[in-house]
ZAVEX-334796 format. One record per residue (C-alpha): residue in one letter; residue number from 1; x, z, y. Coordinates in nm, 2 decimals, padded with zeros to 4 digits, always signed. Example, Ala and Ser with C-alpha at 12.3 -4.5 7.8 and 13.67 -1.06 7.14 Angstrom:
! residues 2
rest nr X Z Y
A 1 +01.23 +00.78 -00.45
S 2 +01.37 +00.71 -00.11
This chain:
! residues 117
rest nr X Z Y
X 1 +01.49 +00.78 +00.68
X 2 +01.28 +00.47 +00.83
X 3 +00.96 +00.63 +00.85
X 4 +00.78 +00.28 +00.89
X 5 +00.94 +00.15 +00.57
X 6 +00.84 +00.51 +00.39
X 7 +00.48 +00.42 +00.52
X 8 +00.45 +00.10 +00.41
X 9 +00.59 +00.15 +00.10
X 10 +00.36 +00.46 +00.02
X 11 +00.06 +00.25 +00.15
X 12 +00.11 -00.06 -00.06
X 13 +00.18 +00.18 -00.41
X 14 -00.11 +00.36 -00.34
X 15 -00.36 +00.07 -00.28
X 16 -00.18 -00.09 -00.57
X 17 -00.26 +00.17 -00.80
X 18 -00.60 +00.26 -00.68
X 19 -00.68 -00.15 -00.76
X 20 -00.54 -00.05 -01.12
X 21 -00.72 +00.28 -01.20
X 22 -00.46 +00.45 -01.21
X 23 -00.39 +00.85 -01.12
X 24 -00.08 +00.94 -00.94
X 25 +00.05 +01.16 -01.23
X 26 -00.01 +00.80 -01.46
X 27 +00.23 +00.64 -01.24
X 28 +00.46 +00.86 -01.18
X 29 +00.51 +00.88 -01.58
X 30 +00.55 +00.56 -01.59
X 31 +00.84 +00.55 -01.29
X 32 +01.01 +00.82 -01.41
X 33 +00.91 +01.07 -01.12
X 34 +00.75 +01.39 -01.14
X 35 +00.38 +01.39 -01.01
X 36 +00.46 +01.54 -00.69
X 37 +00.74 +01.34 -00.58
X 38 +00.55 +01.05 -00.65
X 39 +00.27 +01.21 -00.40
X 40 +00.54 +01.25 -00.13
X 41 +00.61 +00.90 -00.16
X 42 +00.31 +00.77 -00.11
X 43 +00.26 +00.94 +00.17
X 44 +00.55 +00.81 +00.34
X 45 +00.76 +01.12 +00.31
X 46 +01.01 +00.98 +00.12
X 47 +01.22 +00.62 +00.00
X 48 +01.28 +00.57 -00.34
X 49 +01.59 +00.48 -00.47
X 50 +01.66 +00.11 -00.58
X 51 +01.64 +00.16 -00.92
X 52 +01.28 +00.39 -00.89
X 53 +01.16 +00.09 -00.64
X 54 +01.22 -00.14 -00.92
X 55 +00.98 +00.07 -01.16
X 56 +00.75 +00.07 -00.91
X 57 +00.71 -00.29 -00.85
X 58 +00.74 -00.36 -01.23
X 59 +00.45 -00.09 -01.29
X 60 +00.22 -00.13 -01.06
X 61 +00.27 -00.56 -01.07
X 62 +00.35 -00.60 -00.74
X 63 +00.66 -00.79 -00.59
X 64 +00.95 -00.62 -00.43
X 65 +00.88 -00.82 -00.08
X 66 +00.50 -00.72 -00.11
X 67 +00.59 -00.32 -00.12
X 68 +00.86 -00.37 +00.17
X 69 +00.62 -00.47 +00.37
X 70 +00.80 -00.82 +00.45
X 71 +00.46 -01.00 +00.29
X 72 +00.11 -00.93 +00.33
X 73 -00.03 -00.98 -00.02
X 74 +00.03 -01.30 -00.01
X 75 -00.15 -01.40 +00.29
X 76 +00.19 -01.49 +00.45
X 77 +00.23 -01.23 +00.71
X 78 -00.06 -01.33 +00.88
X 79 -00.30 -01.08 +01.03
X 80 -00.20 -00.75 +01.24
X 81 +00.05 -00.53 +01.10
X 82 -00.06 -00.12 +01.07
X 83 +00.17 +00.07 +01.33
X 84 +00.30 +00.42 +01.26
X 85 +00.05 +00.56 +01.47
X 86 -00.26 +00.45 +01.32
X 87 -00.47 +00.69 +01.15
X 88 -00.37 +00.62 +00.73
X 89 -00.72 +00.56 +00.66
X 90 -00.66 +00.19 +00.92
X 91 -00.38 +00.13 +00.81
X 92 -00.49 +00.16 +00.42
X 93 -00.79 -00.04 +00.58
X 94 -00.56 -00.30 +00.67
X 95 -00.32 -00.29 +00.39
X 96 -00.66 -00.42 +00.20
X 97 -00.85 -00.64 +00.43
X 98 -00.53 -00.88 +00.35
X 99 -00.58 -00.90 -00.03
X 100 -00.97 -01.01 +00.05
X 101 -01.06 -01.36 +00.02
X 102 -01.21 -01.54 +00.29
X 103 -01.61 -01.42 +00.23
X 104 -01.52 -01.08 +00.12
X 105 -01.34 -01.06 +00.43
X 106 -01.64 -01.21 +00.63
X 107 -01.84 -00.92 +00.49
X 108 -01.57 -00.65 +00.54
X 109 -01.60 -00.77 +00.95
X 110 -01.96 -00.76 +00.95
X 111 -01.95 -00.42 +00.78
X 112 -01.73 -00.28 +01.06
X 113 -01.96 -00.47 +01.32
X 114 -02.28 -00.27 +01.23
X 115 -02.07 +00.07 +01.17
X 116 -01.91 +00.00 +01.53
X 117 -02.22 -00.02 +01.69
């Protein structure tokens, strides 16, 4: 298994259905999983099957290229990309910095410049 591909896919469902509202179980209804699979694969702990990543892209309204990883939410690629050994919460951190426009982003650095301090 390609543990940096389970990652990013688990990162990118999760963040994707956290900005829907939705609950793991929810979504794994809706792809055809049972809850704890689902759970494994956002955690990285697993690759879903072509069919399962195409439920998952059509559920949770994201594009196939956008949950491999190959583009950052639109945003082109640019930015730094979360390594494997990152702590989850900075790579989660990054996985959303990238869907923030411009002054949301200004305030998301600003943020992290007072809590670094």
């Amino acid at each position: 298994m390609d543990q940096d591909l389970a990652i990013t896919i688990g990162a990118t469902a999760r963040a994707a259905r956290e900005q829907m509202g939705l609950t793991q179980a929810e979504v794994a209804e809706r792809v055809g999983l049972v809850a704890p699979v689902y759970s494994r694969l956002e955690r990285g702990q697993m690759l879903p099957s072509v069919p399962t990543l195409f439920r998952l892209c059509t559920e949770l309204k994201v594009s196939s290229e956008e949950l491999l990883g190959l583009e950052a939410s639109g945003r082109s690629g640019t930015g730094p990309r979360a390594k494997e050994d990152d702590a989850p919460s900075l790579r989660r951190l990054l996985h959303l910095a990238r869907k923030l426009d411009e002054g949301k982003l200004d305030a998301l650095v600003h943020v992290a410049t007072e809590l670094a301090r």
